[in-house]
C-alpha positions as CSV (number, residue, x, y, z in Angstrom):
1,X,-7.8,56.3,-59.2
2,X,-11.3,56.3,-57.7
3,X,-11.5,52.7,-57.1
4,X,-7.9,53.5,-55.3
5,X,-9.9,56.1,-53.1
6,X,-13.1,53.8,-52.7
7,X,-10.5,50.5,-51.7
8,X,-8.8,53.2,-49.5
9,X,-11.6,54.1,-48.1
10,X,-12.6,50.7,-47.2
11,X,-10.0,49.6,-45.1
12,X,-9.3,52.6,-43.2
13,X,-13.1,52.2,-42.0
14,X,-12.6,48.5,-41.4
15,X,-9.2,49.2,-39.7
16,X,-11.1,51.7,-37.3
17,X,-14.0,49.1,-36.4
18,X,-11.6,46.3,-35.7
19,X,-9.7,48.9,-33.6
20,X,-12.9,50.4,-32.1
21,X,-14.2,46.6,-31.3
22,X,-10.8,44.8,-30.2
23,X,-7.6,45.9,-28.2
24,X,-4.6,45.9,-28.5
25,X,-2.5,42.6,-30.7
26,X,-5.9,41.4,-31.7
27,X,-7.5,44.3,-32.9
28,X,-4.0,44.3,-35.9
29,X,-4.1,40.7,-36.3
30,X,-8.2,41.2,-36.7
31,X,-7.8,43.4,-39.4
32,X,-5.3,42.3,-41.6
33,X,-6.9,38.7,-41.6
34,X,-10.7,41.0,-42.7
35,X,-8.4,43.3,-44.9
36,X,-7.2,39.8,-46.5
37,X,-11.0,38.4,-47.1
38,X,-12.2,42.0,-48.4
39,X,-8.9,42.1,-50.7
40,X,-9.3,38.6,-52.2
41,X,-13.0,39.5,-52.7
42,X,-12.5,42.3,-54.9
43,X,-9.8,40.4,-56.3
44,X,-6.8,43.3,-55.5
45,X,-4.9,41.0,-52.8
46,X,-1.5,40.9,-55.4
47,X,-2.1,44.6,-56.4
48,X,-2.9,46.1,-52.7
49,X,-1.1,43.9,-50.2
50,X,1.1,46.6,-48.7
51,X,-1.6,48.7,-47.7
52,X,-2.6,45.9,-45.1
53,X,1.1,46.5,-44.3
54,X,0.6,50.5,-44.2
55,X,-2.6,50.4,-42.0
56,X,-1.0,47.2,-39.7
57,X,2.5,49.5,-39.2
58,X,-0.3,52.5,-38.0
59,X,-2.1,50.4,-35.7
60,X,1.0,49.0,-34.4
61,X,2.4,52.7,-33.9
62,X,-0.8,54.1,-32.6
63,X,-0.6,51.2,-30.0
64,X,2.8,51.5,-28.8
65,X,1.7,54.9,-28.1
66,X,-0.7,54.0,-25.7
């Protein structure tokens, strides 16, 4: 459960840098391709995947709200 919190964690601060740094279409599509590499590198890509799809559906909420 804590290394469900840690990998949580994780890729809500990279989802806020990549939003914080890009706009927009590239600032999704920048994320899920880093949420991809940091996935595969702790070797959770099969287990995780659909939290890249939680955190890409936010972003793509939060900018259709702008």
């Amino acid at each position: 459960m804590l290394k469900f919190l840690v990998l949580l964690l994780v890729l809500w601060l990279l989802f806020k840098v990549t939003d914080g740094v890009f706009k927009g279409c590239i600032a999704l599509f920048a994320f899920v391709f880093l949420g991809v590499i940091v996935l595969a590198f702790l070797g959770l890509l099969l287990k995780f995947w659909w939290l890249l799809l939680v955190f890409f559906l936010l972003g793509v909420a939060v900018a259709n709200k702008n």
